[in-house]
N, C-alpha and C positions, 0 to 999 in steps of 0.2 A: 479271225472271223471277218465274216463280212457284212455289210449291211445295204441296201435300198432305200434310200427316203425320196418319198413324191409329199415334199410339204406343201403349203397352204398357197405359198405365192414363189416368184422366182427369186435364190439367192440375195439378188443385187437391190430388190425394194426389202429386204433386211438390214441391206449393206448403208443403203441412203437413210431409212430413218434411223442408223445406230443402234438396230438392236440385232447386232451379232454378238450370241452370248458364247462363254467357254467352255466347250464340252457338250451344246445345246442337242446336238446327234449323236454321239459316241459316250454317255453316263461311262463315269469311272472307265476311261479308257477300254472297257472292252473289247472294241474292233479294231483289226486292222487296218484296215481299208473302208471307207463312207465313202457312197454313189448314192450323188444325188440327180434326179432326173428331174429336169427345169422345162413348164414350158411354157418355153420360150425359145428365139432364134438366136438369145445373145445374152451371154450371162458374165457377170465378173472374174475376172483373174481368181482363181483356188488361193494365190496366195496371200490374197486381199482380206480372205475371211476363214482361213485355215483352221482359228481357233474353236470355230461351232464345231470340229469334230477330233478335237484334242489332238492327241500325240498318233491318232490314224493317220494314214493316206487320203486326202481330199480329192477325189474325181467330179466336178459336174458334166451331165451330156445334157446337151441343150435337144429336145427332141420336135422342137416348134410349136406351134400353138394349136391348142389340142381342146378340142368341147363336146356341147352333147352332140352337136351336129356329125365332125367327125374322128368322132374317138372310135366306132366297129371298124373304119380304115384302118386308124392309125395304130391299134392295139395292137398290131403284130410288128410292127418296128418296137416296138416296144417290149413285146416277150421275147424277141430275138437279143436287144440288147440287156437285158435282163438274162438270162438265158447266157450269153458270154461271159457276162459279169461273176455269175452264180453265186448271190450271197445267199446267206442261211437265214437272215428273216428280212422282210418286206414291210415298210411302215408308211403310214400314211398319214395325215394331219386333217382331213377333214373326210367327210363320208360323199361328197360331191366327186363331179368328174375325175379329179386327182386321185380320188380316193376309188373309184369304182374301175381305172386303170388298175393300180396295183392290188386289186382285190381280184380282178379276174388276171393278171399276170402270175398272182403267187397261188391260184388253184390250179391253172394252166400246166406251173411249172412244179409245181406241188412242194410249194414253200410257204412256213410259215408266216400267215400275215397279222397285222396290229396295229389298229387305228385308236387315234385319239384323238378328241371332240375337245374345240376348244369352245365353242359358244352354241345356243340354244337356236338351232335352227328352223322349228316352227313357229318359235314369233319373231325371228328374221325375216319371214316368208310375211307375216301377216304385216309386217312395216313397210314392206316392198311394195306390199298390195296396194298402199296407199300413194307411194311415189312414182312405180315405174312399174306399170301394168302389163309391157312385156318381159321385162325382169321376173314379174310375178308366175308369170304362165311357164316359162323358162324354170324356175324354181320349182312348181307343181308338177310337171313332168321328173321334177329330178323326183320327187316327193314319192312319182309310182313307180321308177321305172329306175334309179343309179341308188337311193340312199338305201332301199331294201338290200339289196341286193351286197350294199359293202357292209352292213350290218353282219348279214345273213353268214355272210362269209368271212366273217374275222373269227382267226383264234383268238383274240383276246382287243378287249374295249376298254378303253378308260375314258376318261374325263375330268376337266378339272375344276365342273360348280354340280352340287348336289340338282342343282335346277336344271341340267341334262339328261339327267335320270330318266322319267319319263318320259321324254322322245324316242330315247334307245329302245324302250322295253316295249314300246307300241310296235317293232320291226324284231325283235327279237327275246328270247324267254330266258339269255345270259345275261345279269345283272354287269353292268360297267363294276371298273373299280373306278374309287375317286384318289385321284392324285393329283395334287396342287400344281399349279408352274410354282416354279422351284426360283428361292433367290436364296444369293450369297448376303447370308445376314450378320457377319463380320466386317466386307464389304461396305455394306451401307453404314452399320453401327462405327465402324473407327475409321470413316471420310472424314477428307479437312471440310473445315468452313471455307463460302467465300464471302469473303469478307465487305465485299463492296455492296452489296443488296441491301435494297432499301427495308426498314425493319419499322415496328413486325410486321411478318412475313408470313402469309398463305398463301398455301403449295396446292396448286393442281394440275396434276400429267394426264393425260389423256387425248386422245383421237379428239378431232372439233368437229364431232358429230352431235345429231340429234340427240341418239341414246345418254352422252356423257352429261347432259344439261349445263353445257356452259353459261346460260341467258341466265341463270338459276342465280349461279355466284356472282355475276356483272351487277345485277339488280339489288341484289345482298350487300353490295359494295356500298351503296350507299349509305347503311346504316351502320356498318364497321370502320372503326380508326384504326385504318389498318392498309397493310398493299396487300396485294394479291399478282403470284407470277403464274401464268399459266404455258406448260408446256406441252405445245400439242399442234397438230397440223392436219388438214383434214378440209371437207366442202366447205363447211361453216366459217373459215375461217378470216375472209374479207367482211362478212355477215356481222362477228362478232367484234372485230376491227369498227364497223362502223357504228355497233350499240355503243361499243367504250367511248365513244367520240360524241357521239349526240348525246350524254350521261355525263357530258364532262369530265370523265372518269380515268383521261390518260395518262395523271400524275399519280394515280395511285393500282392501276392495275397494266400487267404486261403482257405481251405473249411475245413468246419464243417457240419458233417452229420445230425443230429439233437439236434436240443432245444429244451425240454420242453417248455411248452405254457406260462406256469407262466411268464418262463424268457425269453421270443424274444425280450418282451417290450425292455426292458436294450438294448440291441442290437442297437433296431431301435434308441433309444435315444441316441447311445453313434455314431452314423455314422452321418456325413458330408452332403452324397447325397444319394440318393435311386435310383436304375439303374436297367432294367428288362427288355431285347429287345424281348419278348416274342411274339407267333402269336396270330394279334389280329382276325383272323379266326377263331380262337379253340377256345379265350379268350375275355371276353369284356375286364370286369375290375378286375384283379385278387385279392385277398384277400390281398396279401403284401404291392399291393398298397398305399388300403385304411390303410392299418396299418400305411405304412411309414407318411401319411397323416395325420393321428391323433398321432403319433408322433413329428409332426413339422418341417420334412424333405423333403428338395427337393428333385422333384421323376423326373427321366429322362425316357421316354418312347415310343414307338411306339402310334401315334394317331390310337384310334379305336372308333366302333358306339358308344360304351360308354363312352369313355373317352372325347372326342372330347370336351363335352359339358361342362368341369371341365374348360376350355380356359387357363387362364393365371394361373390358381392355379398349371400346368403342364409345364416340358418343354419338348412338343414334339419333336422326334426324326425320321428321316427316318430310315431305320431298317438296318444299312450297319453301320461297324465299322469307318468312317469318322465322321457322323451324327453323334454318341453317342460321340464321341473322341470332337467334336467342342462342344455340347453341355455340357457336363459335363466341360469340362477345361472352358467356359463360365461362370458358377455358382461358379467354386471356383476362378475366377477372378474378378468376378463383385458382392461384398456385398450385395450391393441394391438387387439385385436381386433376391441373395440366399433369403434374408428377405423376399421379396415380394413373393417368390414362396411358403416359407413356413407359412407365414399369411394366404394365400387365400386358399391354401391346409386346415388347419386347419379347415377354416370357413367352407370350400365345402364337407372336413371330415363329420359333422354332418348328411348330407347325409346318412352317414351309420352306424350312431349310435343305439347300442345297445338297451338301452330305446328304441328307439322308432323303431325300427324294431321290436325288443321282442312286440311290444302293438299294432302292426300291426300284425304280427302273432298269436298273443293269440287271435285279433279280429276273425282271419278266423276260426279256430277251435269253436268259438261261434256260428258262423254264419253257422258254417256245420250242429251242431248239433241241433243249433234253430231249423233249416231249416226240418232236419229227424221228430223231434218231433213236428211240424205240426201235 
């Protein structure tokens, strides 16, 4: 079999910030053949990141740079090479331009299509509104006139935070399913340590964006004996650079811009606490989370629609540098506790494990194509 992907961004901003995962397009080897359609004028070597689609055939067609302006141009180079290609389903990674290509490519050509939503994208709109006003206007047109429309037109929707939900169902009367990003929770749980890092050790991965509140745990720093590493790269990131410095605060807190995927595990296994006062508006359950959680580490956090239900495997947080400051100096005071946070994280880990997300995913691509071949 064969497969279509028009993901979120081009291959190669995968490749730089290290997260080319295994199997990330191809669950359980099921295709032959993965084509991915990048745009962009210039993408990475296939064999640089072969692994996102297992033991298939790697194709990228770079198709150039492709928007709302002129995507009714360019749509027909693009059913044409889709159309050569002719795989049996068409997947897309967000419900924007990307997504509204292969959504009228695979009615066009009458293939099945499947979109999955990784973030909540009407309060991405309403954040925009506030920074980049033609960003905003650019978004509100997608809002009447590309996100109906890939909705409208998917055989099948997922998502992977309950707080997506609603977006879907205002464009559409088919409920998403929800299916987590998926981590290797072996992986993380039996990493070495590394052993040089300054200790104890608070872990926070993420984008150095607004949403992920990194000012949150800079300012927190101050009342914790404690480091803190942060890994993450993003606007904010000279921004944050220069609070750590005017805080005095650059012997005891880091940042690293990026890790390769291989190695975060190490990371998460070699820190204390896992700490992320992120918005849980934009976010349910974000990816590090779950990682810090199949790593064995207690994770400090803002309660959201998603997490909520993890109960004691978390220790939640109000989202105000008090709440985290009590919260975190609580776990490294109280043993019992660290234990017990990091046991039931581990068990509730499973949740989003790989196996069985991968064999949930491979079912729907079955099911798309059963369904066609009727």
């Amino acid at each position: 079999m064969k497969i279509c992907i028009f993901p979120n961004d081009p291959i190669i901003a995968y490749y730089e910030k290290g997260e080319i995962k295994e199997r990330y397009f191809n669950p359980e080897n099921i295709f032959d053949e993965v084509h991915i359609i990048s745009f962009t004028d210039k993408e990475i070597e296939e064999s640089k990141v072969q692994k996102i689609a297992g033991r298939a055939k790697l194709i990228i067609h770079t198709v150039g740079k492709i928007n709302i302006k002129n995507r009714k141009k360019e749509i027909f180079k693009i059913i044409n090479l889709v159309r050569e290609i002719s795989p049996q389903v068409i997947r897309s990674y967000n419900p924007l331009v990307a997504g509204w290509c292969a959504a009228y490519t695979a009615k066009e050509l009458k293939i099945p299509f499947y979109v999955s939503l990784h973030t909540q994208y009407d309060y991405n709109r309403r954040l925009i509104r506030k920074k980049n006003l033609k960003r905003f206007f650019v978004l509100k047109y997608s809002e009447k006139f590309i996100e109906p429309y890939v909705l409208q037109n998917a055989d099948k929707i997922s998502i992977v935070y309950k707080i997506i939900e609603p977006y879907v169902l205002k464009y559409t009367s088919t409920k998403p399913e929800l299916l987590y990003n998926k981590v290797n929770c072996k992986k993380f749980f039996n990493s070495k340590i590394i052993e040089n890092l300054s200790k104890p050790l608070i872990l926070s991965v993420g984008n150095l964006i607004e949403g992920k509140n990194h000012r949150l745990l800079i300012q927190a720093m101050k009342k914790i004996n404690a480091n803190l590493l942060i890994i993450g790269n993003g606007e904010l990131y000279y921004e944050l650079i220069n609070e750590i410095k005017s805080n005095n605060l650059e012997n005891k807190i880091f940042i690293i811009k990026s890790v390769p995927y291989e190695e975060i595990p190490k990371y998460y296994k070699s820190a204390d606490i896992f700490a992320l006062p992120y918005d849980t508006n934009q976010e349910g359950l974000p990816m590090p989370i779950m990682e810090a959680m199949s790593a064995g580490i207690p994770v400090v956090i803002p309660k959201s629609m998603d997490s909520e239900k993890l109960g004691d495997a978390i220790q939640f947080s109000e989202r105000n540098v008090n709440s985290f400051c009590q919260k975190i100096n609580q776990l490294f005071n109280d043993d019992k506790l660290r234990l017990k946070c990091s046991s039931r994280g581990l068990e509730e880990a499973q949740n989003f494990n790989v196996d069985k997300l991968e064999k949930r995913e491979a079912e729907i691509y079955k099911e798309l194509v059963k369904n066609e071949t009727k």
